[in-house]
C-alpha positions in Angstrom: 0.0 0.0 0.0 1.1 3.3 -0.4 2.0 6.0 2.4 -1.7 7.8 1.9 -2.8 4.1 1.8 -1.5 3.1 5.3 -2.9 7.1 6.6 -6.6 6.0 5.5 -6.4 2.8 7.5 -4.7 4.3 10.4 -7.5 7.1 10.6 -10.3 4.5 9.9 -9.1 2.4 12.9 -9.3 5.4 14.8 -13.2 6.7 14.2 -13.9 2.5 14.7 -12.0 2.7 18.2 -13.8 5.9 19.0 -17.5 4.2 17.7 -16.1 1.3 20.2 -16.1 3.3 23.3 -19.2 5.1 21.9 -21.1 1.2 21.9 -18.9 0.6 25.6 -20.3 4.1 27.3 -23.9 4.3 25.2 -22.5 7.6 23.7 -25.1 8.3 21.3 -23.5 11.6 20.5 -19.6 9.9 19.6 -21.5 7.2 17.7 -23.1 9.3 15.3 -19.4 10.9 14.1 -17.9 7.6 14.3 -19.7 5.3 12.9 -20.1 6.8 9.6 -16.6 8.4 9.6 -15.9 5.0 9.4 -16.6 3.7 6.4 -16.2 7.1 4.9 -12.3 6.8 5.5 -12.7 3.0 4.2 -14.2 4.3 1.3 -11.4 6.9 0.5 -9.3 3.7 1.1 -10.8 1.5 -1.6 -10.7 4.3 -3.6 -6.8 4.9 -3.5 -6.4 0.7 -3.6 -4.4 -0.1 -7.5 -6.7 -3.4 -8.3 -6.5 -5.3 -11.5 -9.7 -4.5 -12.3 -11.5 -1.1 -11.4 -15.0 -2.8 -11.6 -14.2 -5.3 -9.0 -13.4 -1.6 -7.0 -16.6 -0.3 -8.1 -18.7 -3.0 -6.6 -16.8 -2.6 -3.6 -17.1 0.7 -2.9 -21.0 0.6 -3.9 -21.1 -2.2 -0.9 -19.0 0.2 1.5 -21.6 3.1 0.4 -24.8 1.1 1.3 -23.5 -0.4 4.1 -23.3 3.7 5.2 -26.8 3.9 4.1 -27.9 1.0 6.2 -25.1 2.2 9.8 -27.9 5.7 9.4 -30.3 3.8 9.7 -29.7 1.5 12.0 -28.4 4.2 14.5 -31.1 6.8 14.2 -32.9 7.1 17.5 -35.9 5.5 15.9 -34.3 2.4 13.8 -35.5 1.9 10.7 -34.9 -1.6 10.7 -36.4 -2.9 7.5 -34.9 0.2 5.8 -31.3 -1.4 7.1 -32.0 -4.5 6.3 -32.5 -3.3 2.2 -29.5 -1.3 2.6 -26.8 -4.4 3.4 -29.0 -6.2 1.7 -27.9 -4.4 -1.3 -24.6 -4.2 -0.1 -23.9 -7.5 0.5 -25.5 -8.1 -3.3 -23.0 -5.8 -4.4 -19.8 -7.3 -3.0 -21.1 -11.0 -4.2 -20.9 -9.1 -8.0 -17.0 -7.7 -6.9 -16.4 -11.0 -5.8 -17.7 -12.9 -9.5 -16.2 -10.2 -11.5 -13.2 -10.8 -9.8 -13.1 -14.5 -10.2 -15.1 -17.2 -8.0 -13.7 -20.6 -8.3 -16.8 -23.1 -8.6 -15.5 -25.5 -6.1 -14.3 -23.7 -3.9 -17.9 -21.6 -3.9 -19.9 -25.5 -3.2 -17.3 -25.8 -0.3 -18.5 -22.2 0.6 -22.6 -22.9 0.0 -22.1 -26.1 2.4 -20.5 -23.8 4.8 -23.2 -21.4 4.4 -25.7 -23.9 4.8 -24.5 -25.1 8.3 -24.6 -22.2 9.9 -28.2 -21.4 7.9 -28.9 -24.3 9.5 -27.6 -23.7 13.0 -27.6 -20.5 13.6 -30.6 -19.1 11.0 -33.2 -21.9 12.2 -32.9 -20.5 15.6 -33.0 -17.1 14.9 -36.7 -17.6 12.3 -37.8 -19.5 15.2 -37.4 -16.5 17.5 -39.0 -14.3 14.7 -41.9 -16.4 14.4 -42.7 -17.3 17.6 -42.6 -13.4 19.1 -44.5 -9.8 18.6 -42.1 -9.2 15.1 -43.7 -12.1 12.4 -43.8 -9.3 10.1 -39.9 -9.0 9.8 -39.9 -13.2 8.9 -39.8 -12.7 5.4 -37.2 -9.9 5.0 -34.9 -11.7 7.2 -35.0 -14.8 5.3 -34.1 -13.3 2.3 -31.3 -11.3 3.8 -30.0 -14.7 5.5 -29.8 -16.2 1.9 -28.1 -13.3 0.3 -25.5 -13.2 3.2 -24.9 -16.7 3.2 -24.6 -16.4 -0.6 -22.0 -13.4 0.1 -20.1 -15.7 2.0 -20.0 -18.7 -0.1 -18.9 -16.4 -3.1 -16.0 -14.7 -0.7 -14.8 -18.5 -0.5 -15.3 -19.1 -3.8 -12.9 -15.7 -4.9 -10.1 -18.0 -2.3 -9.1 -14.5 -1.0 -7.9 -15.0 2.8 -8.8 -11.2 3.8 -12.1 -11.7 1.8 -13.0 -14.9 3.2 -12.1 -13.3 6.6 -14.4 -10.0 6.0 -17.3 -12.0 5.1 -17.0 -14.5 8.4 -17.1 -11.4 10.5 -19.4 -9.7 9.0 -21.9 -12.8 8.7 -21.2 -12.8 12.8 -21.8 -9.4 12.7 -25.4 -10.1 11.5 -25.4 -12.6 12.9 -25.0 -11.2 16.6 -27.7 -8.5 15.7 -29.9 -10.7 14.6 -29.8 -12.5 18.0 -30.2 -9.4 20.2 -33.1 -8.4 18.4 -34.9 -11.5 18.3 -34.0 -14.1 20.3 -31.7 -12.8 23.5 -30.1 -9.8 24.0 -26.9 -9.9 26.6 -25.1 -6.7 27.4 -22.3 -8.0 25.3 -23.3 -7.8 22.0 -23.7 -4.5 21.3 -19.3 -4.2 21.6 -19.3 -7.5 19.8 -21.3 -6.6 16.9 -19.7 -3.0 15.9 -16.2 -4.7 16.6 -16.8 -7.4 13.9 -18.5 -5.2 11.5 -15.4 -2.6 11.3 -13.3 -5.6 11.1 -15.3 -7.2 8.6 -15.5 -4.3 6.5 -11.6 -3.5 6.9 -10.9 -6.8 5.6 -13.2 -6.8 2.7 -11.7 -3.6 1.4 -8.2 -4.4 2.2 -8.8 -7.7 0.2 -8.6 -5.1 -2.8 -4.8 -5.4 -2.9 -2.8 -6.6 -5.5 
């Protein structure tokens, strides 16, 4: 990377430490700088990344822009949960087409589906039971088919056989993952940390998997 490069990251980690303590001491006030500043700086990032192929950036940097979309959202003092939810959504669809363009290995992407599918399986059952069984039914559907483009996300970050990629899409299915859990089925004072920490990781990864 080059020396502006390396300047980006550093003052990226920074707003996510500073959205960390936010999370830690329920600074609303600190969260709202931080959290977006965030994937602003990760944005500039992506942006001064040389890549092989500047669609593959594109897709990126439209993912890291609706992810912003959906961290508004999702931080407003009345969430607008669904509104989140179609914002990574779309995010999450954008880096599976970064991840194609840049090359997905078709093996290697079954290995990632049947990964995918186990934690569907382990971890998504659980969570659709929650939705179904308590006072938010209405949210079944959308969270459904956000599971099945995540997991897709994940199997296709596999399939690219990109280490950093394949690490930014674990975290950031955890990430869900761990929201997904507070909201619906058991919320433990932990989470909140757990789930902003993953997330910057996750998307730190993801556009440092950029590199040539």
């Amino acid at each position: 990377m080059t020396a502006s490069a390396w300047v980006l990251l550093l003052i990226a980690a920074g707003f996510a430490l500073g959205d960390w303590i936010a999370v830690a001491d329920a600074n609303k006030r600190l969260e709202y700088i931080c959290k977006p500043a965030t994937i602003v700086v990760l944005m500039g990032l992506a942006s001064s990344l040389h890549v092989n192929d500047p669609t593959v950036k594109n897709w990126f940097l439209l993912a890291l822009g609706l992810s912003l979309v959906g961290d508004v959202f999702l931080m407003l003092p009345h969430d607008r949960f669904v509104l989140g939810l179609v914002a990574f959504l779309l995010a999450h669809i954008a880096y599976i087409l970064g991840f194609w363009t840049g090359g997905v290995g078709i093996l290697d992407f079954v290995v990632g589906l049947a990964i995918a599918g186990l934690a569907v399986v382990f971890i998504g059952g659980r969570i659709i039971t929650a939705v179904n069984a308590g006072a938010s039914r209405e949210f079944a559907t959308p969270v459904r088919a956000y599971m099945g483009v995540i997991s897709l996300m994940l199997a296709s970050a596999i399939g690219g056989a990109n280490g950093l990629a394949i690490a930014g899409a674990g975290l950031f299915y955890v990430s869900d993952a761990l929201i997904a859990w507070e909201r619906f089925v058991r919320a433990r004072a932990w989470q909140g940390l757990a789930i902003i920490v993953t997330y910057h990781v996750a998307q730190a990864s993801l556009t440092l998997s950029l590199i040539t």
